[in-house]
Every structure is written in C-alpha cells, then in structure tokens.
C-alpha positions in Angstrom: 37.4 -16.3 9.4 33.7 -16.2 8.9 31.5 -14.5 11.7 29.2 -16.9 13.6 25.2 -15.5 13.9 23.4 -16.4 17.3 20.6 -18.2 16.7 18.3 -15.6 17.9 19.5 -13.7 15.2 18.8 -15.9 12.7 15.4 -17.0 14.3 14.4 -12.8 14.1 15.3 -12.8 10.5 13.5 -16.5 9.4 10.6 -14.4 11.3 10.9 -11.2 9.4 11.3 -13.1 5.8 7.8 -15.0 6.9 6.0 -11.2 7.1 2.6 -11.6 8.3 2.5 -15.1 6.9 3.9 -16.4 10.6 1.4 -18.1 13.0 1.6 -15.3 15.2 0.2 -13.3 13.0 -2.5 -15.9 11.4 -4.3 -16.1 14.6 -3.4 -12.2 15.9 -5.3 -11.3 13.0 -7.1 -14.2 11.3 -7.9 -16.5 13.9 -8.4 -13.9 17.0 -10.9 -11.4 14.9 -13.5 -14.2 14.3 -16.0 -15.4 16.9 -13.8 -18.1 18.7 -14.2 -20.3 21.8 -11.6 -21.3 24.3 -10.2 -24.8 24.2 -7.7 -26.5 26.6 -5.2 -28.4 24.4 -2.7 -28.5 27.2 -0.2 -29.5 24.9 3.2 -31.3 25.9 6.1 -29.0 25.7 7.4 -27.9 22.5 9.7 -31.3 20.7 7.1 -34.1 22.0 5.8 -36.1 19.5 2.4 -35.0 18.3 0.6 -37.1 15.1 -3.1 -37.1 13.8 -4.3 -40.8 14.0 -6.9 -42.3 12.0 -8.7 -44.6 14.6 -12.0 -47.0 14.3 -13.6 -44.4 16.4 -12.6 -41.5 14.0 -10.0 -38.7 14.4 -7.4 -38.1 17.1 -4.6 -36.3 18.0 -2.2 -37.5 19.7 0.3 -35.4 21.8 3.4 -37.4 23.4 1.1 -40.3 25.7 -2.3 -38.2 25.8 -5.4 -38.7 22.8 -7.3 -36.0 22.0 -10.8 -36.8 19.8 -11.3 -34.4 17.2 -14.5 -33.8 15.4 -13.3 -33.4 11.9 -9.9 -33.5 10.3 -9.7 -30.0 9.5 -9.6 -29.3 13.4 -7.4 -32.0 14.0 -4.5 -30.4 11.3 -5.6 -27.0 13.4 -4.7 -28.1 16.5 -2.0 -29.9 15.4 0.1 -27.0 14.6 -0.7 -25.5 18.0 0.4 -28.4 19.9 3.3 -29.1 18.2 4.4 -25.2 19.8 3.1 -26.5 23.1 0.0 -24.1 23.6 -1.9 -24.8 26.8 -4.8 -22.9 25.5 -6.4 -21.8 22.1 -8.9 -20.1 20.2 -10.7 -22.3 17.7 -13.2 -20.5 15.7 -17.1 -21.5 15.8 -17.9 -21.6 12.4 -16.6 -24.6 11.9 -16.6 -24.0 8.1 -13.4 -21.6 8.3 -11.5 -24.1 10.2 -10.0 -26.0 7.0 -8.4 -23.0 5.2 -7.4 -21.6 8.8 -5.8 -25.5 9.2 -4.0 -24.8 5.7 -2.4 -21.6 6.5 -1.1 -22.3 9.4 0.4 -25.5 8.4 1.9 -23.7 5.0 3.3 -21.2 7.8 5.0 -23.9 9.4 6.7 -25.7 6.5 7.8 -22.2 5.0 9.3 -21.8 8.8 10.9 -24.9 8.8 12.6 -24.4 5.1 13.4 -21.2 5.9 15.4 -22.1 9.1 17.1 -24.8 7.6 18.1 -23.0 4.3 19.9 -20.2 6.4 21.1 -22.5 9.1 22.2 -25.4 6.3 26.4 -24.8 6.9 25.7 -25.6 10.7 26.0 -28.5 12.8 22.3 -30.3 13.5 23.0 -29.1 16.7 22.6 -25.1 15.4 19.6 -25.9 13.5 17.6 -27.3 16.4 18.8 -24.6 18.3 17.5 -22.6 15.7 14.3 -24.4 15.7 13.5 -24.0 19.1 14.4 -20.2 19.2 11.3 -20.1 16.7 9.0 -22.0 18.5 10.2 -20.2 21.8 9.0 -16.8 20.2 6.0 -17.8 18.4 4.9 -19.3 21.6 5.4 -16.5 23.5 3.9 -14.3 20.6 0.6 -16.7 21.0 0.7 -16.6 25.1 0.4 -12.7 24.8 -2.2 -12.7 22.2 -4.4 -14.8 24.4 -7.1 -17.9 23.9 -10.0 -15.3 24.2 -13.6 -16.1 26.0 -14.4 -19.6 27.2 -17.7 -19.4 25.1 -18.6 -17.3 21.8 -21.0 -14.3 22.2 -24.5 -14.2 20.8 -26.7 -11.6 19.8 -29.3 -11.5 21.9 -31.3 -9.2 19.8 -33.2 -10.7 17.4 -35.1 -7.9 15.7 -35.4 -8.1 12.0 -36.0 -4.3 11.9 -34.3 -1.6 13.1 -36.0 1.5 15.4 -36.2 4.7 13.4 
C-alpha cells in the first residue's frame, strides 16, 4: 500500500523545488527593493476569475464582476498574477520601465508552480490537485501579506545638489 502525502507537504516541496524563483520571493527581493507605490487591487478571493481584456478604451483587468483600467499591458500581466492570489494590496514599482520583465517573472513563476504541482500531484484525484493548488496560493498569499504593499507614495530626494560638501 502506497503512503498518501498531505497536500501541505507536497505544496512545501513544489515551493522548495521553485528556490527563489517563487513570487514570494520575486517581490521580497525584486519588487519590494525598488522604489514602489501602494496600489489597492482589492482582488476577489483566490479561484475568481481574473482575465486581461482588450477593450475600445484600452487595457483592463478584470477580476470576477469588477474592471480595473490599466495603463499599459505590462502592468496589466503584473497585476494579473497578484489578483489571481487575491492580494488586497500591492507594491507596483514607479519606473514603469521595469514593470514588463517584473510582469514576465512572475508569470514564468506561476506556470513553473502550476507544472510543478500537477506533475507531483498527477496520480491524484482533480480533487487533490486543487487542493494542492490552493495550499500554494494559501502560502504565497500569506508570504506576500507579511512582506507588505510598502508606502502609499514613492520617496523623493529632496536634495538636489549636483555637488557634494567637502
């Protein structure tokens, strides 16, 4: 007779096969170490549908009944991930130049999550793996809620000195 693993089992070992490549650790130490604002996603809870649209008016993401406008498509993918683990709050960076790559890790993060939780949950019921699935989005979202969205607003510089006072 085969032993049967918990699903919090197999959810800590997907996360220890990611490494630092989970999302967690993307914004801990990617995402959190830039300059980044505070913004209110107030995403439905974790399983609600959540799809970038491509309207007349531009981009939009939509989470379960509720349509967010984005400005760009890279911040659309960004937030995309978050709300599809149910953040209420997040850190998007300023420069707005970093957002795309940002968009692509954490999307690669998710997918290699996903494959990963399938692969080792493949001889189970549909049942296990959702189990499984929200174990891992459980976690990470409790991961993110302890990292923290940071400041409402970036800090500036004041100081504007070209030269430095010998």
């Amino acid at each position: 007779m085969t032993e049967r693993i918990k699903a919090s089992v197999l959810a800590s070992q997907v996360l220890l096969s990611l490494g630092g490549e989970t999302i967690s650790e993307i914004y801990r130490n990617q995402i959190r170490t830039l300059r980044t604002r505070k913004y209110e996603l107030r995403a439905p809870a974790a399983g609600a549908s959540v799809e970038v649209l491509h309207t007349l008016l531009g981009i939009e993401l939509r989470m379960g009944k509720r349509r967010v406008h984005c400005p760009d498509l890279a911040t659309a993918r960004y937030l995309l991930v978050f709300a599809r683990l149910g953040c209420q709050d997040v850190a998007v960076p300023y420069d707005i130049t970093r957002i795309a790559l940002l968009a692509h890790d954490l999307e690669t993060s998710w997918h290699r999550m996903l494959a990963l939780a399938n692969s080792v949950s493949q001889d189970r019921g549909r049942n296990f793996q959702r189990k499984l699935e929200r174990t891992l989005i459980s976690r990470l979202l409790e991961e993110l809620t302890a990292i923290g969205s940071g400041p409402d607003r970036p800090e500036f510089v004041q100081d504007t000195r070209q030269r430095r006072r010998k």
